[in-house]
N, C-alpha and C positions, 0 to 999 in steps of 0.2 A: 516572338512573331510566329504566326502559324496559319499555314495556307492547305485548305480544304477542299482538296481534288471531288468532283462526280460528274458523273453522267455516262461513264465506262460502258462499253459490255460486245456484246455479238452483235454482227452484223453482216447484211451477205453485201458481196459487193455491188455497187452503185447506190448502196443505202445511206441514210444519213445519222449523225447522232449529233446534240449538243452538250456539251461538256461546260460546267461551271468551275469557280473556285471561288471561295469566301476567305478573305482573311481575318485575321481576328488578332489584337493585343500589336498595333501596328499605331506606332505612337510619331515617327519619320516622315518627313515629308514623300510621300510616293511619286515617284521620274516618271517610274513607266510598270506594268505587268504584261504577262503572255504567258505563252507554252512552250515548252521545249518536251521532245522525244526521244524515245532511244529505244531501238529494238535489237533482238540480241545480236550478240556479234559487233555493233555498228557503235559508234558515238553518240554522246546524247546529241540531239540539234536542236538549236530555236528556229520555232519557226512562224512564231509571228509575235508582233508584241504589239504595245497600243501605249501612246506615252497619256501621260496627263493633262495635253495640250489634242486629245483624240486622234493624234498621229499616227496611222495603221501600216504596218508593214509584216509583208511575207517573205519566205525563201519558193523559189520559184516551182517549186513542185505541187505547192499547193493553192498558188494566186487561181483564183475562179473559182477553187470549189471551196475555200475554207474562208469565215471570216470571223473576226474576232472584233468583241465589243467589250464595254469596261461601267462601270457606274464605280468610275476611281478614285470617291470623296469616302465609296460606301465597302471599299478595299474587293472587290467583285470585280470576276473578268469572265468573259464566255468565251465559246470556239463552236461556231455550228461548220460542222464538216460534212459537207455532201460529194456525193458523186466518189464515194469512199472506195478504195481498192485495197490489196492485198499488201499493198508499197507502204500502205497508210497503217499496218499492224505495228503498234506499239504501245510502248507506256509513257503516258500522259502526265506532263507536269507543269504544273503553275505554278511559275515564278515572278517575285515582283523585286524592282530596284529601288530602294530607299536611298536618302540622302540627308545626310545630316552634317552641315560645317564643311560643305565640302568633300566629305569621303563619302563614297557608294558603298552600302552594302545590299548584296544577292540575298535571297531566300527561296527555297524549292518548298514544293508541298513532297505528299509521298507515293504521288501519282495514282493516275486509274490505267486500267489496261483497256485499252480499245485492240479487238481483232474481227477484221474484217476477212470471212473465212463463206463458202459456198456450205 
């Protein structure tokens, strides 16, 4: 399995960016994909994900400005994040939950860096 982070890069703040992920060699039935973050110092966090069933969920930092969408037959997930601030500098990662017989397994991509910087 393999998940292919873009759409990275600079931005000043209140700007926007969309970020993709493609996966690829994903043979499991797919739960769900999203993103998780992690800037330095801090924990990675999820922070939104979208199951298979179009079920969208955030962590409350980023409900209004971030939304995340999926074409999850075609293993594809997005994230347009607007209204970007400095809180929002981090590395970018797309993961998706497989399931197969009952067990779960996770997969990361290997992120993009988003920094949101004046």
């Amino acid at each position: 399995v393999q998940l292919v982070e873009s759409g990275g890069g600079l931005v000043q703040p209140g700007g926007s960016l969309r970020l993709s992920c493609t996966g690829s060699g994903i043979t499991l039935e797919v739960i769900a994909m999203g993103w998780y973050r992690q800037s330095p110092g801090k924990e990675r966090e999820l922070i939104a994900t979208i199951s298979n069933a179009n079920n969208a969920d955030y962590i409350d930092s980023v409900k209004g400005r971030f939304i995340i969408s999926a074409d999850i037959p075609a293993h594809e997930v997005y994230l347009q994040m607007n209204n970007l601030n400095t809180e929002d500098s981090a590395v970018y990662y797309c993961y998706a939950n497989l399931r197969k017989r009952g067990w779960d397994f996770d997969y990361w991509g290997q992120g993009t860096q988003v920094t949101v910087s004046s």
